[in-house]
Structures are given as C-alpha cells and as structure tokens.
C-alpha positions as CSV (number, residue, x, y, z in Angstrom):
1,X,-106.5,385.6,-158.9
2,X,-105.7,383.0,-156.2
3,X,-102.5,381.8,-155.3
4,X,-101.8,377.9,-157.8
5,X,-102.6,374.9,-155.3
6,X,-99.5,372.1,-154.9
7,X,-100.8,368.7,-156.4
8,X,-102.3,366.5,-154.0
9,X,-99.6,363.9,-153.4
10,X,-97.3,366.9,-152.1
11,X,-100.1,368.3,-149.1
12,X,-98.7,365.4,-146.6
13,X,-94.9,366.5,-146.9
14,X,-96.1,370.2,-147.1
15,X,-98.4,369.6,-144.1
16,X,-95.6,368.1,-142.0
17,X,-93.7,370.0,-139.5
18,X,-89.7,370.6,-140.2
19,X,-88.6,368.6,-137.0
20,X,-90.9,366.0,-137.8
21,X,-88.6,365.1,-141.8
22,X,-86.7,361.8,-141.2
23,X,-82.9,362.7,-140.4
24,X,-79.7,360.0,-140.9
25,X,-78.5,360.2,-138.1
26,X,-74.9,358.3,-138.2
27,X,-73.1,357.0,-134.8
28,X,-69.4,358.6,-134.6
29,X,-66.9,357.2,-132.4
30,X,-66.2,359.7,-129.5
31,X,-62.1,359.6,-130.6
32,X,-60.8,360.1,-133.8
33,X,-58.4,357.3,-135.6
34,X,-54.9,358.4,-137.3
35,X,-53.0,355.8,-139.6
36,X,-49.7,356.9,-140.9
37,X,-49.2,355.5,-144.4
38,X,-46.0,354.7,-146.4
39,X,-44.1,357.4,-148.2
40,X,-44.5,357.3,-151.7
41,X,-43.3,359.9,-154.7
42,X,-46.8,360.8,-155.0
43,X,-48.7,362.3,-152.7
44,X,-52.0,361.1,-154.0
45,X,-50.4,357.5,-153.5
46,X,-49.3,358.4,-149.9
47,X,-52.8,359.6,-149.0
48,X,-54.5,356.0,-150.4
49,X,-52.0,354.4,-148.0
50,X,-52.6,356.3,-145.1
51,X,-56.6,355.4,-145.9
52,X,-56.0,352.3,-146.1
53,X,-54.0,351.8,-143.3
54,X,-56.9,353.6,-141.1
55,X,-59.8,351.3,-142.5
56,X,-57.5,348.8,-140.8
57,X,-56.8,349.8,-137.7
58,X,-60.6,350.6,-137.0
59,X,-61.8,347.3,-138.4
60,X,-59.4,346.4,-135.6
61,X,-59.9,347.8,-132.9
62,X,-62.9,345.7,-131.0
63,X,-65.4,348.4,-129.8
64,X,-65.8,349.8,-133.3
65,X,-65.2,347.3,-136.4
66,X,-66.0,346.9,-139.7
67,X,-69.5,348.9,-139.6
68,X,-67.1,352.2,-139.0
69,X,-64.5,351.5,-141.3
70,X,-65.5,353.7,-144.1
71,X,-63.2,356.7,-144.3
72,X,-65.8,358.2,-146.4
73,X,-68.6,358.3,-143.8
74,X,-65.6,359.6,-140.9
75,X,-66.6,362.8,-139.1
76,X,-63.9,365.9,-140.1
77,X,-62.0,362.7,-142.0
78,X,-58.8,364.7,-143.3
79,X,-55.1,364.1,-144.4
80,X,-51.9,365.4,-143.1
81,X,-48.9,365.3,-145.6
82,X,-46.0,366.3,-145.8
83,X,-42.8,366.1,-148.1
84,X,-39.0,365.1,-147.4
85,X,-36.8,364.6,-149.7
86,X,-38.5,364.0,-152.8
87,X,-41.4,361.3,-150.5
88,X,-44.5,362.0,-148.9
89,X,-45.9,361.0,-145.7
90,X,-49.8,361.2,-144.5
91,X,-51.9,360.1,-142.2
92,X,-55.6,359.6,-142.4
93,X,-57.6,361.2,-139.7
94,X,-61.3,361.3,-139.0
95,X,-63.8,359.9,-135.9
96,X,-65.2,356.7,-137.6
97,X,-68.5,356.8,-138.6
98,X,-71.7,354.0,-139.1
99,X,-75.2,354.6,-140.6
C-alpha cells in the first residue's frame, strides 16, 4: 500500500527548502535601555512604571525612537525589583527592538 499523497496546495511549501521559509527578522539596538520606575506598594505597579518610564526614554533618545519603543518586542527585556521598607523599586531592561 503506498505511502497517502499531501493535497496539492501543500507540494510548494513541502517542496521548499528550510532556509529558503520567510524569517522576521527584527532590528535590535546594539545597547540595552534601563528606566528606573517609582516605588510603589505593589510590585506589579512598580514594574508598569519602570516600563513606562523605558518606552520613554527610547522614544527619546534620537538614533532609536518610537519604531523601538515596544517593551514587548525588546531583546532579553526583563525587570529588576527589589523591596525596602514596605515599596518596590524596578527597572525595565531590554535592547529595543523594531520589526
């Protein structure tokens, strides 16, 4: 018994070699950005500070701009926090990013 054949409108994606599948390739900036944010009792507050404070300063700073101020999209985007006395402190890290 032979093998089932793939339907027809598969054979050109099945026929195309692996390196030859479109990739998104997004541009990263070479340095990464950190924004400290304002303390807050919540840490969950602290962090949305810190983020926003980062979309900022890259919007900001002229050889990047608004294209790469998606913390979202950053390269290793990540928080630091930490806690004192009952407030939390982060800042938003991450190399901006642009489709």
């Amino acid at each position: 018994m032979a093998a089932p054949r793939p339907p027809v409108f598969l054979l050109p994606i099945l026929l195309m070699p692996a390196g030859a599948l479109p990739a998104s390739a997004a541009t990263c900036a070479d340095q990464p950005v950190a924004a400290r944010g304002e303390p807050s009792r919540y840490e969950a507050l602290a962090k949305a500070s810190a983020r926003g404070n980062w979309r900022a300063k890259v919007r900001a700073l002229p050889t990047l701009g608004a294209a790469y101020a998606n913390f979202n999209k950053a390269l290793g985007a990540d928080y630091r926090c930490s806690e004192d006395a009952g407030q939390h402190v982060c800042t938003a890290v991450g190399h901006p990013c642009r489709d």
